[in-house]
C-alpha positions as CSV (number, residue, x, y, z in Angstrom):
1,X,53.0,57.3,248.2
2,X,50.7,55.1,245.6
3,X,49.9,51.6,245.2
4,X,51.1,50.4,241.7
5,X,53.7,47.8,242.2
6,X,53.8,44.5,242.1
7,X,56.4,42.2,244.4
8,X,57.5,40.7,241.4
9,X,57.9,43.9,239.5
10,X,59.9,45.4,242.4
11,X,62.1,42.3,242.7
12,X,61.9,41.2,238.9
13,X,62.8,37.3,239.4
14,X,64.1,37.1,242.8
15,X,66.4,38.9,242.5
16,X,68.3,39.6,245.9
17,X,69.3,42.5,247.3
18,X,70.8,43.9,250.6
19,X,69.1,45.1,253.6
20,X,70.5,47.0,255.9
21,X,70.2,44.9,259.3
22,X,69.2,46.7,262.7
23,X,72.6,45.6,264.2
24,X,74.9,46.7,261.3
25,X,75.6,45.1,258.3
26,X,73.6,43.3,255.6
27,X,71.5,40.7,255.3
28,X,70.0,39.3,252.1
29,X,66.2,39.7,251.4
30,X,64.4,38.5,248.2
31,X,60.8,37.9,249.6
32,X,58.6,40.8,250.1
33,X,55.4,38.2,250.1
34,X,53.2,40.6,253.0
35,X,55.3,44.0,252.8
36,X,52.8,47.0,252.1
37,X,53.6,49.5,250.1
38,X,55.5,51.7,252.8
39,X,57.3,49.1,253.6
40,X,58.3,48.8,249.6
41,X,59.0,52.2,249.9
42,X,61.3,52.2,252.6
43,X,63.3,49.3,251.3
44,X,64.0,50.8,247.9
45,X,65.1,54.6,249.5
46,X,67.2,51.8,252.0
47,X,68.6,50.7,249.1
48,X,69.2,53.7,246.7
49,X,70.8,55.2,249.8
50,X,73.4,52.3,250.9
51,X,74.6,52.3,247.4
52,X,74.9,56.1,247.0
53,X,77.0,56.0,250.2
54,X,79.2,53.0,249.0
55,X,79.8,54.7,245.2
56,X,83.2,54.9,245.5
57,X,84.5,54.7,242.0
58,X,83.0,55.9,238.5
59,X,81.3,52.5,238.0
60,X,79.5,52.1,241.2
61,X,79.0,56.0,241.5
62,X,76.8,55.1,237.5
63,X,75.2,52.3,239.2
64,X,74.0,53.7,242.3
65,X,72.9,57.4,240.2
66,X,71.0,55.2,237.9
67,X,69.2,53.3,240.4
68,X,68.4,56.5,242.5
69,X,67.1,57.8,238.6
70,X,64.8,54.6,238.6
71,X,63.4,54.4,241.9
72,X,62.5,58.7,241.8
73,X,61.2,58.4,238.1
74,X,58.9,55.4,238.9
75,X,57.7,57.6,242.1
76,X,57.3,60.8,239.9
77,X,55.4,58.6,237.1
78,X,52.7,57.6,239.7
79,X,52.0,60.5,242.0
80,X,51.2,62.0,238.1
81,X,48.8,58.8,237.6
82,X,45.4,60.3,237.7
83,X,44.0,57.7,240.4
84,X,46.8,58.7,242.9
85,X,45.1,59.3,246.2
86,X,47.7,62.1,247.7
87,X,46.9,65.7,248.0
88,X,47.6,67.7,245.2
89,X,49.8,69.9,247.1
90,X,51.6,67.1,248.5
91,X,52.0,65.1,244.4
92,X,53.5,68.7,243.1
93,X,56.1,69.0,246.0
94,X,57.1,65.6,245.7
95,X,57.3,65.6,242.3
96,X,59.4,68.6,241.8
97,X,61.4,66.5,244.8
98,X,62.3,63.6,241.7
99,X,62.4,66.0,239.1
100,X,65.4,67.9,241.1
101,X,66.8,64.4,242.3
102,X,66.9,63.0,238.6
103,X,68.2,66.2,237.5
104,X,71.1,66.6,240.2
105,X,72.2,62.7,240.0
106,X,72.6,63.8,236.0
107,X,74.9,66.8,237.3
108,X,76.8,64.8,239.7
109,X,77.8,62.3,237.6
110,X,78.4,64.7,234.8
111,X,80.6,66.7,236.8
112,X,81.4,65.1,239.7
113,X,79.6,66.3,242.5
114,X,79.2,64.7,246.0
115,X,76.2,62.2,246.1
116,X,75.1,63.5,249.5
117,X,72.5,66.0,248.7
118,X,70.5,62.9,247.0
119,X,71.3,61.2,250.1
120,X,69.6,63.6,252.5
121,X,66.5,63.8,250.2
122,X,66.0,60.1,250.4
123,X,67.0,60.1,253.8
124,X,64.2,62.5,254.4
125,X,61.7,61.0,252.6
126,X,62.6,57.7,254.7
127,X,62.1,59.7,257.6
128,X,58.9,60.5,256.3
129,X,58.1,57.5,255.1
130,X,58.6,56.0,258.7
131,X,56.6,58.2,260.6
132,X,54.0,57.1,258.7
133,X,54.4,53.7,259.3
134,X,54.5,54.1,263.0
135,X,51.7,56.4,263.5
136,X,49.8,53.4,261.9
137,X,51.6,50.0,263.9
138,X,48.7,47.7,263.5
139,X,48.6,48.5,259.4
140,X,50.2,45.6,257.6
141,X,49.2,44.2,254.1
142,X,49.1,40.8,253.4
143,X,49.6,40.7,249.2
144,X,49.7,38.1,247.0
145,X,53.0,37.9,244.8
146,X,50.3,39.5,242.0
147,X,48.8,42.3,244.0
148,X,50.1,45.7,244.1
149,X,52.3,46.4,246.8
150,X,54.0,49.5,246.4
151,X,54.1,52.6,244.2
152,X,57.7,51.8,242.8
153,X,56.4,49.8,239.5
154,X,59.0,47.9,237.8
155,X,61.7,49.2,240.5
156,X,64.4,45.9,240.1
157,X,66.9,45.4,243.1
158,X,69.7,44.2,240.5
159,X,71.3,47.4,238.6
């Protein structure tokens, strides 16, 4: 979506997370030394989603609401940054995407409402997001730990 974000600012200092592996389950990953951006990208909707799907009580269902808040008003911050290099159409849809996410997760919390329309728009930007990435295979950015690396500035793994 943009380029903004450092690897440490994603990860603040290595701190781990949980990645949902191809074969089920998780595995721990605190190194995104080479990711691009997309890749940024996909990991943090990966992440917001797998803890939206595990809220299960009121403090986890805060935690995962909050993190969902971060990740869509860091995105909404940048594709408003003046340098962002999307189409214009594209920046308004997507922002009024985070401005409805942030405002629903609000609701949901507030009044208890089911966490899976947030889901499904993440899950479709990830879809997005994806099909991206695989209509350009051979695209891969080698970053050092203070080059930008992904449009989610300051976006922190930990809750």
């Amino acid at each position: 979506m943009a380029d903004q974000l450092t690897q440490t600012q994603l990860l603040g200092a290595a701190v781990p997370f949980a990645v949902a592996a191809p074969t089920g389950g998780y595995y721990p990953f605190t190194d995104l030394a080479g990711a691009s951006p997309h890749e940024a990208e996909i990991l943090a909707f990966g992440l917001c989603n797998s803890r939206l799907a595990a809220a299960k009580d009121c403090r986890t269902r805060i935690e995962a609401v909050h993190k969902n808040q971060q990740l869509w008003s860091l995105l909404v911050r940048d594709l408003a940054r003046e340098g962002n290099q999307l189409a214009d159409a594209l920046k308004q849809e997507l922002i009024g995407l985070g401005f409805w996410a942030m405002r629903y997760g609000i609701l949901a919390n507030s009044n208890d409402l089911p966490l899976e329309p947030l889901i499904a728009v993440n899950r479709n930007i990830l879809e997005g997001l994806k099909s991206q990435r695989a209509s350009t295979p051979n695209h891969h950015y080698h970053a050092s730990p203070d080059s930008p690396t992904s449009c989610i500035a300051g976006f922190k793994a930990s809750a």
